[in-house]
C-alpha positions in Angstrom: 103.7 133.6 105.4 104.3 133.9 101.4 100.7 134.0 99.6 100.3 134.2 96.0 97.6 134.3 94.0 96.4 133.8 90.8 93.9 136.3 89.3 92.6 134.4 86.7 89.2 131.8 87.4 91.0 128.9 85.9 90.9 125.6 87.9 92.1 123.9 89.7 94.8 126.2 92.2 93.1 129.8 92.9 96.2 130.2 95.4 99.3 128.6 97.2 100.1 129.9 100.8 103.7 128.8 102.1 103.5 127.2 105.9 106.6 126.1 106.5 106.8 122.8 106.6 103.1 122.5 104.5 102.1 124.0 101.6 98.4 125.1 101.5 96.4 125.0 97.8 93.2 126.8 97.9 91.7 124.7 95.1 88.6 125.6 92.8 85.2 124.9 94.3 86.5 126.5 98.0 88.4 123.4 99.0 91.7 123.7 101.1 94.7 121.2 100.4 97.8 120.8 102.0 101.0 119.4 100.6 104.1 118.6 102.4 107.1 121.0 101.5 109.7 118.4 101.2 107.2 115.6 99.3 107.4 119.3 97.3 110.6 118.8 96.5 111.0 115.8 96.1 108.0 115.8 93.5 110.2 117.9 91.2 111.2 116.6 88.2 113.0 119.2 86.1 116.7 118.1 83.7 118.7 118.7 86.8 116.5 116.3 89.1 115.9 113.9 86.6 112.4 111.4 85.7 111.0 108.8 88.0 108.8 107.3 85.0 111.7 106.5 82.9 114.1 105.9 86.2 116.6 108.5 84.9 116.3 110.1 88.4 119.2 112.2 90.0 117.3 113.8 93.1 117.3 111.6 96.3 115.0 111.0 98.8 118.4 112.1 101.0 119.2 115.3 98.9 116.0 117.1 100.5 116.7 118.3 104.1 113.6 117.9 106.6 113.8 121.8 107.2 113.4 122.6 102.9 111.7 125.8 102.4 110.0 127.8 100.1 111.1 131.2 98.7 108.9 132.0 95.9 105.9 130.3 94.6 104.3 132.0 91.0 101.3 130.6 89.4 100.9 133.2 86.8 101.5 131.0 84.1 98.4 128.5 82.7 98.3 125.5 84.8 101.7 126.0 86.4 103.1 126.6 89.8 106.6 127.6 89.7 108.6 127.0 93.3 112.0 128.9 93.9 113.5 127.1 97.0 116.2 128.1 99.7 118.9 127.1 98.0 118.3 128.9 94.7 117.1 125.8 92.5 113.5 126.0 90.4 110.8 123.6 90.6 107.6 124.1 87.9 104.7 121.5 88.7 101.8 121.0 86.4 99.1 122.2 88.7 96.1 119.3 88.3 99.1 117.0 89.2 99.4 119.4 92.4 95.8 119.2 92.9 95.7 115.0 92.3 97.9 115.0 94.9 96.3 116.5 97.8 95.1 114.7 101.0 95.7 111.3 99.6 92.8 112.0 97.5 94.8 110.3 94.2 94.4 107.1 95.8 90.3 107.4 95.1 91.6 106.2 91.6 91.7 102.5 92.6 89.6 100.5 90.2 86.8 98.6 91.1 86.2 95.4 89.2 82.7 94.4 88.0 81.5 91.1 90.1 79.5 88.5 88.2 78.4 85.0 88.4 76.6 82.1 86.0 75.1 85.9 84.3 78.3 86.6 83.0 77.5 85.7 79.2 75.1 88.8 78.7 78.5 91.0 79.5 81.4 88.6 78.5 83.4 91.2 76.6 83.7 89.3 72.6 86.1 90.1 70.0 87.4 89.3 66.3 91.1 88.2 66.1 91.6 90.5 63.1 90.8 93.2 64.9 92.3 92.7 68.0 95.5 91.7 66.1 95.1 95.0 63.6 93.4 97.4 65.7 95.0 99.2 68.5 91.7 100.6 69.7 90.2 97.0 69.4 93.2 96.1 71.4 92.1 98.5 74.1 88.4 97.3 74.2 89.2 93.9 75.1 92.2 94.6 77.5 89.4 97.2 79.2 86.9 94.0 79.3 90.1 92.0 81.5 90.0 94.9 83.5 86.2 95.2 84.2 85.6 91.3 84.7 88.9 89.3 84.5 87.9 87.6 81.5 87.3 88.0 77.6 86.5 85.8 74.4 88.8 86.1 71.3 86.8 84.4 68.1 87.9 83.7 64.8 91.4 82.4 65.9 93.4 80.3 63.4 94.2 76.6 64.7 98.1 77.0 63.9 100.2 77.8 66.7 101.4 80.8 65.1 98.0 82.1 65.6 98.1 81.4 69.6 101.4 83.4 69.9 100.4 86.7 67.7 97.3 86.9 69.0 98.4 86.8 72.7 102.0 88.7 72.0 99.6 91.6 71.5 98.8 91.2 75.3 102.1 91.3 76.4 105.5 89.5 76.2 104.8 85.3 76.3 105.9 83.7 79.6 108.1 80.9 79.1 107.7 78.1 81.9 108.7 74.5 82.9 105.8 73.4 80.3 107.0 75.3 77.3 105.6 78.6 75.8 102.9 77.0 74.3 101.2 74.1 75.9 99.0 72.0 74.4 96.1 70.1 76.3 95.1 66.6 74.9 93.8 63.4 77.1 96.2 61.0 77.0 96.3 58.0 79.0 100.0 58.5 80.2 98.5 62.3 81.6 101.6 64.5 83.2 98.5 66.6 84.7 95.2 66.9 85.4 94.5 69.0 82.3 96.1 66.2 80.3 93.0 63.6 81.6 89.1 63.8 80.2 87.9 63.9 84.1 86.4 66.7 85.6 88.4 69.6 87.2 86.8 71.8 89.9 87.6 75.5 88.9 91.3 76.8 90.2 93.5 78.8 89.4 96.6 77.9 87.5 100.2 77.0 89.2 99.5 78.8 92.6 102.8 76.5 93.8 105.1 78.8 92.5 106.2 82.4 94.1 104.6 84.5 90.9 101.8 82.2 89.4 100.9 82.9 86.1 98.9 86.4 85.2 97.0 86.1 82.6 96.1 82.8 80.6 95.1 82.3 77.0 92.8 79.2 76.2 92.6 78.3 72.2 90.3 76.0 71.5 91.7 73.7 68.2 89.0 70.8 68.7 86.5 70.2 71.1 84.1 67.7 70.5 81.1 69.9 71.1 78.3 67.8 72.5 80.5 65.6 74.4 81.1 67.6 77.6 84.1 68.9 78.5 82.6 72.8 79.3 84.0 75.1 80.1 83.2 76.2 83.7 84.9 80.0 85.1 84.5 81.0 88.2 84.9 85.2 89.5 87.0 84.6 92.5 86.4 87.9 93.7 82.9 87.3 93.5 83.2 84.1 96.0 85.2 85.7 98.6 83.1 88.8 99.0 80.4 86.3 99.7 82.7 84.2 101.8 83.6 88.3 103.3 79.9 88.8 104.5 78.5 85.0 105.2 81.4 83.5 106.8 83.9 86.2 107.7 85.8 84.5 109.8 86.5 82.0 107.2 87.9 85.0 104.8 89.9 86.0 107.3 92.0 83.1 107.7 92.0 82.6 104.1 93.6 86.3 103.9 96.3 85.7 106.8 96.9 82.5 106.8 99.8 81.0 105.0 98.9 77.9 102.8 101.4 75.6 101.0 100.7 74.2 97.4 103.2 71.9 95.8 104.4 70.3 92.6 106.8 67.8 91.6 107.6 66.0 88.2 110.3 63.8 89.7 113.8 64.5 88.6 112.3 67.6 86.7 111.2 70.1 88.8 109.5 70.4 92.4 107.6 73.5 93.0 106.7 75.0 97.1 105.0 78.1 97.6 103.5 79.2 101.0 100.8 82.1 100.3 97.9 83.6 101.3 94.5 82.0 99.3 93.5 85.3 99.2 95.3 88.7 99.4 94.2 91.9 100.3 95.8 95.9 99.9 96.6 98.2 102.7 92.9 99.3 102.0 91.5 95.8 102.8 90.5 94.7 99.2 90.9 91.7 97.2 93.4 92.1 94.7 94.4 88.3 93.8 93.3 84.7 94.4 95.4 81.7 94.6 93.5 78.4 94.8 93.8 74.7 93.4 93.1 71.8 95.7 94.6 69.2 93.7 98.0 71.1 94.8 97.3 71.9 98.2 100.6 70.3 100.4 99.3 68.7 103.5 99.3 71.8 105.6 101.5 72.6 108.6 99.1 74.2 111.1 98.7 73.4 114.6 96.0 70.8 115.9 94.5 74.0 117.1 94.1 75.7 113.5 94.2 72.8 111.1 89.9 72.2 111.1 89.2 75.3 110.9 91.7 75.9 107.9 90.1 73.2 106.3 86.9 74.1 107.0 87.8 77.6 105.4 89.0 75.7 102.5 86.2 73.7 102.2 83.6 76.4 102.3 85.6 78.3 99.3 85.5 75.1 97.6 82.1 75.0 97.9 81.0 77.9 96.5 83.2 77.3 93.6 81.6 74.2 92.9 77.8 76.3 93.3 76.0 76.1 89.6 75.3 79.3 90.4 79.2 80.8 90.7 79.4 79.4 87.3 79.8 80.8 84.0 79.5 77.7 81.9 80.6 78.0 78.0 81.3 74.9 75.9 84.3 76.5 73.8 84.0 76.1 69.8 86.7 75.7 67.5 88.5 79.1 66.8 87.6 81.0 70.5 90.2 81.6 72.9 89.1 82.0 76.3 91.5 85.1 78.1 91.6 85.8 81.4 93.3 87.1 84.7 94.7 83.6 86.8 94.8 85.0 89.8 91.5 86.2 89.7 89.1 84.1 87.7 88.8 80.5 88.3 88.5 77.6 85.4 87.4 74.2 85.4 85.4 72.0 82.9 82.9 69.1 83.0 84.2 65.3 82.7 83.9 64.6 78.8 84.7 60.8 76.7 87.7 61.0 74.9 86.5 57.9 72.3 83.9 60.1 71.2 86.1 63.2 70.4 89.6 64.7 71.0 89.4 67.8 73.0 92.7 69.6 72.2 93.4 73.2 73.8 96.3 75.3 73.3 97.3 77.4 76.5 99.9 80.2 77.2 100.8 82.8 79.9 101.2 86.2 80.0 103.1 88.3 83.4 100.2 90.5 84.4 102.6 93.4 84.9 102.2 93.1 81.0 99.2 93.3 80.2 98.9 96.1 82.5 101.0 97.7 80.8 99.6 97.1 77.5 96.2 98.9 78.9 97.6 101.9 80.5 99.8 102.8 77.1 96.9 102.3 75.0 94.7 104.4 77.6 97.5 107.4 77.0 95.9 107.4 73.3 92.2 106.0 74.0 90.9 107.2 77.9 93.4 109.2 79.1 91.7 109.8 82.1 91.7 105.9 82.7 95.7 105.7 82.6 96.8 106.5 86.2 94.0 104.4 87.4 95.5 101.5 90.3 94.5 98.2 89.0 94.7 94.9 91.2 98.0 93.5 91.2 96.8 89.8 91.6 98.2 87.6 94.4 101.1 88.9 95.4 101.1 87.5 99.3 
């Protein structure tokens, strides 16, 4: 068995023991890790085996043998472990990436998002559009706040359209769909949706009829008739099913493995079918995305046996949304945009009169892959230690 050791104190390896087909770490603080050998070598990302981050990657999954071994393994050098295999080539591995990777214990890096209720405004994250538009750090602090709690408040915001695209291109790359880039949102009596009418609309999510709803949504108030209803009402989805998780879990379940169809169809335009999961859970069992809106739910094509209780599933989440107390309730003012994650937080608003005001709203979408994006290269400058962190990747069943 090949043991080396390094003489030094420095964390995290003390020493790396070759066991064949496992490599053993003693790492600082007396713990024990194992790696496997060819995971090893497969890890290695030198000029010859090429980078998985920018996908100029050489070394296959099919170019390391199940019987790979070891030769030499040096960690003499700072914070380096240097691997000589059997067939002569070098490895060099940065050795707190080594130690990350132990036991499965990198996947403890999964974010957990902040839950919240009608109390959100005390924590709603707020922020000036000059900033946010000049100041990359500013930037950070309100992509962190749509990482803590799905939602954050932009103020300050020009009325022009101009405005609504620079402010959210900072987010990410503006998604184009079937309504446009940017959509405006005025009653009218000849209304081509719901948003388009001065009733009431239950909180939902947006679009959940097609394969890859929208990720993130901007809301830009231009006029809104303060006084005259039409609030704002949003809703943490991930706060609703964790108490759907542990009053009525049988419910959540078949919320989480049930396939549900929502539909939408502008005849001769476009007609939209997507069968998903309301809610969607990881390997680990937690809630990474919502898809809800009843006003598109297809009538559903369950057995006899299933259907009530499907609907009764449906109804209790609708419930609960509909709760005062689920509520964050915020009449929006002329220059606020209202951002947040669709397929987390929910958004309605309260009937209003459109002869006493016009309520117009500018909306737009970002991909959430985007704006993920946008937070982990800013935490490379900002929070480092924040980057690698495994965000929720929305509803994506």
């Amino acid at each position: 068995m090949l043991t080396t050791t390094r003489h030094s104190n420095e964390p995290p390896i003390r020493a790396i023991r070759d066991e064949g087909n496992r490599i053993a770490l003693d790492l600082d603080g007396g713990k024990v890790a194992r790696l496997s050998t060819r995971w090893l070598r497969l890890a290695c990302e030198c000029e010859i085996c090429g980078d998985t981050a920018s996908g100029k990657r050489w070394l296959t999954p099919a170019d390391v043998p199940a019987g790979v071994r070891v030769v030499s393994i040096d960690v003499s050098a700072p914070n380096e472990v240097a691997v000589i295999w059997d067939d002569g080539h070098v490895s060099r591995y940065d050795s707190g990436f080594l130690a990350n990777h132990t036991g499965g214990g990198w996947r403890a890096a999964r974010f957990q998002p902040e839950l919240w209720s009608s109390d959100l405004g005390a924590r709603l994250g707020r922020f000036g559009f000059d900033a946010v538009v000049e100041d990359d750090e500013m930037l950070f602090g309100s992509l962190r706040a749509l990482r803590d709690h799905g939602i954050a408040m932009l103020t300050g915001v020009p009325a022009e359209a101009e405005a609504t695209m620079r402010i959210a291109g900072r987010y990410g790359p503006i998604r184009e769909t079937s309504y446009g880039k940017v959509f405006d949102l005025l009653s009218k009596p000849d209304a081509r949706v719901a948003g388009e009418t001065a009733r009431a609309q239950i909180p939902h999510t947006d679009e959940p009829f097609r394969y890859s709803p929208p990720g993130f949504i901007f809301f830009h108030a231009i006029k809104t008739g303060a006084g005259t209803g039409g609030t704002s009402l949003m809703v943490d989805g991930f706060h609703i099913v964790e108490l759907m998780r542990t009053g009525t879990p049988r419910l959540f379940e078949l919320l989480t493995r049930y396939g549900v169809t929502f539909h939408r169809e502008h005849a001769g335009e476009v007609f939209f079918s997507a069968e998903a999961h309301v809610i969607s859970l990881d390997a680990a069992g937690q809630v990474t995305g919502i898809r809800y809106n009843d006003r598109c739910l297809a009538p559903q094509p369950a057995s006899r046996d299933d259907i009530d209780e499907l609907i009764e599933a449906l109804a209790e989440l609708t419930r609960l949304i509909c709760d005062p107390q689920n509520q964050f309730q915020h009449q929006l003012q002329p220059g606020e945009v209202l951002v947040f994650d669709n397929q987390r937080v929910m958004h309605g608003r309260s009937a209003f009169d459109p002869t006493l005001a016009i309520r117009h709203l500018r909306s737009c979408n970002i991909d959430r892959d985007g704006v993920h994006s946008a937070f982990r290269t800013l935490a490379r400058r900002f929070a480092p230690k924040e980057a690698e962190t495994v965000l929720y990747q929305g509803a994506i069943f």
